[in-house]
C-alpha positions in Angstrom: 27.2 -63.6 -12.6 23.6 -65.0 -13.2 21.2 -63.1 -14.7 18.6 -62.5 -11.9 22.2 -60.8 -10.5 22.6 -58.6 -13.5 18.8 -57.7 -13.7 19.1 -56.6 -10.4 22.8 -55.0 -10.6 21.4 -52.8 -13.8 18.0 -52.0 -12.2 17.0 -48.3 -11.9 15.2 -49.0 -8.8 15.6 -46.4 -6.0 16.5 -47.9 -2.6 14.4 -48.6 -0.4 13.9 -45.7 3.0 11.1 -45.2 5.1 11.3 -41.7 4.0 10.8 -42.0 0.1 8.0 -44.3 0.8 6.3 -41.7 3.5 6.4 -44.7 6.1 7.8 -42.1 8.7 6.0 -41.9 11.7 3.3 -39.3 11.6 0.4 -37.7 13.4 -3.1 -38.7 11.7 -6.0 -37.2 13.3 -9.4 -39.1 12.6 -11.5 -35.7 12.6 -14.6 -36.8 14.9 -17.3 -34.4 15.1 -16.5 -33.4 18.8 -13.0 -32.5 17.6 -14.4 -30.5 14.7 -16.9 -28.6 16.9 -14.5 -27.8 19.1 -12.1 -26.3 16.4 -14.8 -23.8 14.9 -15.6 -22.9 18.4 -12.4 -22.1 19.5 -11.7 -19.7 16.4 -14.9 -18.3 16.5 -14.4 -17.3 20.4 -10.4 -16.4 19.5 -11.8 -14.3 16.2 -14.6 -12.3 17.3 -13.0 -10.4 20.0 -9.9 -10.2 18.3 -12.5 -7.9 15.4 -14.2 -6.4 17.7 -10.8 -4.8 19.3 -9.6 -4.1 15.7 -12.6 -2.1 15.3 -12.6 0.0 18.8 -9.2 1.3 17.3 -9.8 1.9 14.3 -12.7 4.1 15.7 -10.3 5.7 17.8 -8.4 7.4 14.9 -9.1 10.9 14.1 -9.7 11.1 10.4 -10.4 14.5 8.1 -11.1 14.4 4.6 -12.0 17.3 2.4 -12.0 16.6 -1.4 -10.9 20.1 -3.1 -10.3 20.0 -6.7 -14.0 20.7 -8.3 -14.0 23.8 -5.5 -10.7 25.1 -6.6 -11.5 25.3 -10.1 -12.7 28.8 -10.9 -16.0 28.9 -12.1 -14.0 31.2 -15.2 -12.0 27.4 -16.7 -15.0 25.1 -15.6 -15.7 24.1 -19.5 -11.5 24.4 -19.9 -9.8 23.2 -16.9 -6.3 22.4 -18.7 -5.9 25.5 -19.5 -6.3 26.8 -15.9 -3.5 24.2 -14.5 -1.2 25.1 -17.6 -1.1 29.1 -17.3 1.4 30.3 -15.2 -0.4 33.6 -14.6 -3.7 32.1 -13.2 -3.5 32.4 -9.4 -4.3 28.7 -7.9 -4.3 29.5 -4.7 -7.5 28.0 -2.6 -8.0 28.4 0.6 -10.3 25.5 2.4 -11.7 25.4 6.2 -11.3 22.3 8.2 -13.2 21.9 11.3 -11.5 19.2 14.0 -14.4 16.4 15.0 -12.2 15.0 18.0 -8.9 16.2 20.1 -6.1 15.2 17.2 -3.0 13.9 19.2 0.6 14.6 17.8 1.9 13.1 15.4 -1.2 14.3 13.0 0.0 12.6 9.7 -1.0 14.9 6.0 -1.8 12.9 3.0 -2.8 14.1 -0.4 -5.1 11.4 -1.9 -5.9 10.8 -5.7 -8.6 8.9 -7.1 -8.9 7.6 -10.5 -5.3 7.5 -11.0 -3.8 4.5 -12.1 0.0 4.0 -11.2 -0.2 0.4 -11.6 -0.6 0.7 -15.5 2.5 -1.2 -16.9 3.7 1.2 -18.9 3.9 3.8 -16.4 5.4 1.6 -13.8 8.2 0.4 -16.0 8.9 3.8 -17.6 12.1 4.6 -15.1 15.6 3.7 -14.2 16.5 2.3 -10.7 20.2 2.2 -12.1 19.8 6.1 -12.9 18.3 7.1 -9.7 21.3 5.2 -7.4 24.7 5.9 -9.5 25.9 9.1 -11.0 28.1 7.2 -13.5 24.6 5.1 -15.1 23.0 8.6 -15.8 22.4 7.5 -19.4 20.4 4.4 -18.6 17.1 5.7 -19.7 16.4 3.1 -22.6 13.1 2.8 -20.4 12.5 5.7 -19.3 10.6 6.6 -23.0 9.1 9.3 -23.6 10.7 11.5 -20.9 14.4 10.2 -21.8 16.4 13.2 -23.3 15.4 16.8 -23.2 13.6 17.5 -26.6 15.4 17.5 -29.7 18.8 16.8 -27.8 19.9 13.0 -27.2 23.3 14.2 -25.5 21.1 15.5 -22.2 19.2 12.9 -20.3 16.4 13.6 -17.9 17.9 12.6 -14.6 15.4 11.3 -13.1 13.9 9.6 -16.4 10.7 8.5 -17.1 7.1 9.1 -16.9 6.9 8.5 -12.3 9.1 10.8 -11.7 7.9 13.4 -14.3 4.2 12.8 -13.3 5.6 14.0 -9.2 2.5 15.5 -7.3 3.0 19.5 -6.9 0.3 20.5 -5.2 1.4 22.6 -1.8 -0.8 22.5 1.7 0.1 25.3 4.3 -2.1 24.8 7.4 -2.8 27.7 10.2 -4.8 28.1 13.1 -6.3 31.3 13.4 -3.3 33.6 12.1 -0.7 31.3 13.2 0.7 29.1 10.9 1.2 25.2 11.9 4.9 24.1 11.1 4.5 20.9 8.9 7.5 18.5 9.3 8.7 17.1 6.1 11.4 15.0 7.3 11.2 11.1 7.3 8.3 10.7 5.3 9.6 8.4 3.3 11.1 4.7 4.2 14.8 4.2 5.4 15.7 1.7 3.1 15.0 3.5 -0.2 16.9 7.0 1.4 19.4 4.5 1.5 19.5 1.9 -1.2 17.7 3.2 -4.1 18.4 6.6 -4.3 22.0 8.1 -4.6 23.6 10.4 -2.3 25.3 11.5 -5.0 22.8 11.7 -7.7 21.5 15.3 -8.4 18.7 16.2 -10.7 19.6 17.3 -14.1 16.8 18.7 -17.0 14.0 17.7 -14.8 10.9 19.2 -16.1 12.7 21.6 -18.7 11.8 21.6 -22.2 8.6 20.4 -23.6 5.5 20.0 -21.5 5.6 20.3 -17.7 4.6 17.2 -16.1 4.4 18.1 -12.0 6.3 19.2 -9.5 10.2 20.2 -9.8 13.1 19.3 -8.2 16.0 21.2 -5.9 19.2 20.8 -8.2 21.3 21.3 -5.3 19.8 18.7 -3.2 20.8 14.7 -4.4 17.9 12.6 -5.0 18.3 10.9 -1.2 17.3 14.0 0.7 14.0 14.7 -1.9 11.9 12.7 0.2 8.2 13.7 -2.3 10.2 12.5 -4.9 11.0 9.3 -3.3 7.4 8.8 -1.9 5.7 9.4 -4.8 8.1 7.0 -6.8 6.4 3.8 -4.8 3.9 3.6 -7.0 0.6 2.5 -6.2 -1.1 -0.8 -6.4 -5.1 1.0 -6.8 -6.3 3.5 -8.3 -7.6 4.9 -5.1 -4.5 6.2 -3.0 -2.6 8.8 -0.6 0.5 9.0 -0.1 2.3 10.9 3.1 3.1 14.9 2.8 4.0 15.7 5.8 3.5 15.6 9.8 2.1 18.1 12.3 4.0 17.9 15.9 1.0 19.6 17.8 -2.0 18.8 19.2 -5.2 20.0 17.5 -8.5 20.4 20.4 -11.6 19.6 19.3 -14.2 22.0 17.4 -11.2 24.0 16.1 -10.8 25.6 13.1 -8.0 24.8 10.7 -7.5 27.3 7.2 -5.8 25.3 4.7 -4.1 27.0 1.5 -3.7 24.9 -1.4 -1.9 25.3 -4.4 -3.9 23.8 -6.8 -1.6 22.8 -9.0 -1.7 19.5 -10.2 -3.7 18.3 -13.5 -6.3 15.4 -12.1 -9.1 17.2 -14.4 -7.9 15.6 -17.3 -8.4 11.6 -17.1 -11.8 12.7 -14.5 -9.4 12.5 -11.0 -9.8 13.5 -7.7 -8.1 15.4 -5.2 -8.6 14.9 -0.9 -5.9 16.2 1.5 -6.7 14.0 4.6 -5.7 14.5 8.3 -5.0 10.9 10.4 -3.9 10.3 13.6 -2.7 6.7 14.3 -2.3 3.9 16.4 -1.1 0.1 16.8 -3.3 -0.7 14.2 -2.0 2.1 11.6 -4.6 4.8 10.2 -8.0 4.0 10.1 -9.2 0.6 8.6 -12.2 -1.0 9.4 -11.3 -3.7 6.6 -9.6 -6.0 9.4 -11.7 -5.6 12.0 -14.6 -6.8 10.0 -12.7 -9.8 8.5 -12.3 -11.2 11.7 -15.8 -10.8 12.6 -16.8 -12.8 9.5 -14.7 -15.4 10.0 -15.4 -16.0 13.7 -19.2 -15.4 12.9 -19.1 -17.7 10.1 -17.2 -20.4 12.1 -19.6 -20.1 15.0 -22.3 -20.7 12.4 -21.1 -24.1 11.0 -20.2 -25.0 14.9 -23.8 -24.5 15.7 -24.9 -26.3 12.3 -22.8 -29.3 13.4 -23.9 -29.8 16.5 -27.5 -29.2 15.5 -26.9 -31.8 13.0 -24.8 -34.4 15.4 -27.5 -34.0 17.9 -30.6 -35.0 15.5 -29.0 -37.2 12.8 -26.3 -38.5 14.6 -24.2 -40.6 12.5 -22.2 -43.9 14.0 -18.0 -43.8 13.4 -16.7 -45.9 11.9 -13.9 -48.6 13.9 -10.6 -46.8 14.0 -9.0 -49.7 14.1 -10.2 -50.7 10.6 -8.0 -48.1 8.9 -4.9 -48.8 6.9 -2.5 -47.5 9.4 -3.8 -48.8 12.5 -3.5 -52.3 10.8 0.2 -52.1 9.6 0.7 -51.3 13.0 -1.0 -54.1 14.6 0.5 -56.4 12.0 4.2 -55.3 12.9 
């Protein structure tokens, strides 16, 4: 063996294919104006109507909104509003009047909306157990679930459900009525399928929730296992903003237009503290969701900003035109005409 052979034979070189070299055949448009032009036109005709349509449903959903929690608080606990939410003798009911704008077609979705309420802080999200809240046998994982672990003083008793989500659950109470009647509110299948299924036990029953030490929110049914406590399980997705609502419950009956709905609140959770705020909000819905205006008015832009640059182009390629260059001059096209 020579040694141009063993050079060769001991050579790291790959070898050679078409497809490590990116010599495949491929498509490669030369972008002429006309082609470009005709691109920002065709978006901008497919966006803009696309926007407006987004926006003629969003319209069509029947929205109410009434913010509650600086009304509810008695004029008596203005300078002291803690200590109104932490007496258990201080009657919190409030009763608000909601008049209908539009006919509300069933299903009328509740939500209870917070502002200024950050679920997305890191400690609070991590501060639970997703072991804990799917098998009975892992209800001592709560190394994470600091400081609402064990009840007080006692290490041998966890908190089941741990950690700062669950303790923090939303507890205030809506009942709705129209004139004296009361509207039934359906609380079933608010929450997603997959987490009734997956992350929550059928077999995992609260234990020590909100005993001992300071009350955090709402409480739990003991008899019940943590699948079928549907708040629970929507109020443990937390929230990416501060700004949020989360679904309470449904109403399966038609409200007309220009009626009068009482609402009876239970003001019970603390948002006075860190400066929150409290809406319960009435949506109907539609094949775009609840109302949103955000999509409709991103297509717009973008189909009015497309149409811009295609007019700007074609100003341009009408009074400075520019030649093109030969197509034929480019790399491709002449390995090509050399092969």
């Amino acid at each position: 063996m020579d040694a141009s052979t063993r050079t060769r034979s001991n050579s790291n070189k790959p070898k050679y294919s078409r497809f490590t070299q990116q010599e495949l055949p491929a498509w490669k448009p030369i972008l002429t104006p006309k082609w470009v032009i005709t691109s920002f036109v065709i978006i901008a005709i497919l966006f803009t109507p696309t926007g407006l349509l987004c926006l003629w449903a969003s319209e069509h959903v029947v929205e109410i909104i009434d913010r509650y929690d600086d009304d509810c608080l008695p004029d008596s606990y203005s300078t002291n509003p803690d200590l109104y939410i932490q007496s258990r003798s201080t009657n919190k009911t409030c009763v608000r009047t909601l008049k209908v704008p539009r006919k509300m077609t069933a299903p009328i979705f509740i939500y209870y909306q917070l502002d200024n309420f950050y679920q997305n802080h890191r400690r609070y999200v991590k501060s639970r157990s997703d072991k804990q809240l799917r098998d009975p046998d892992e209800a001592d994982e709560t190394e994470d679930c600091k400081p609402q672990d064990h009840l007080s003083g006692n290490d041998d008793e966890p908190i089941v459900p741990c950690g700062l989500v669950a303790w923090s659950l939303f507890n205030d109470t809506y009942k709705f009525f129209k004139g004296n009647k009361a509207i039934d509110i359906d609380k079933k299948n608010i929450a997603w399928e997959s987490d009734k299924k997956y992350k929550f036990g059928s077999n995992v029953y609260p234990k020590n929730f909100q005993k001992g030490g300071l009350i955090g929110g709402g409480e739990l049914d003991d008899t019940k296992p943590l699948s079928e406590q549907e708040d629970l399980i929507v109020w443990m997705k937390t929230a990416a903003l501060p700004s949020f609502r989360k679904l309470y419950g449904k109403i399966n009956t038609n409200l007309e237009a220009n009626e009068t709905i009482t609402v009876v609140i239970q003001n019970n959770y603390n948002t006075y503290e860190f400066g929150g705020e409290k809406k319960v909000a009435l949506s109907t819905a539609n094949w775009i969701g609840g109302k949103n205006d955000f999509l409709g008015i991103s297509f717009l832009a973008t189909g009015g900003v497309c149409f811009f640059v295609a007019v700007s182009f074609i100003l341009l390629y009408v009074l400075k035109p520019r030649p093109l260059g030969d197509p034929t001059h480019l790399s491709w096209n002449r390995n090509q005409a050399a092969q």
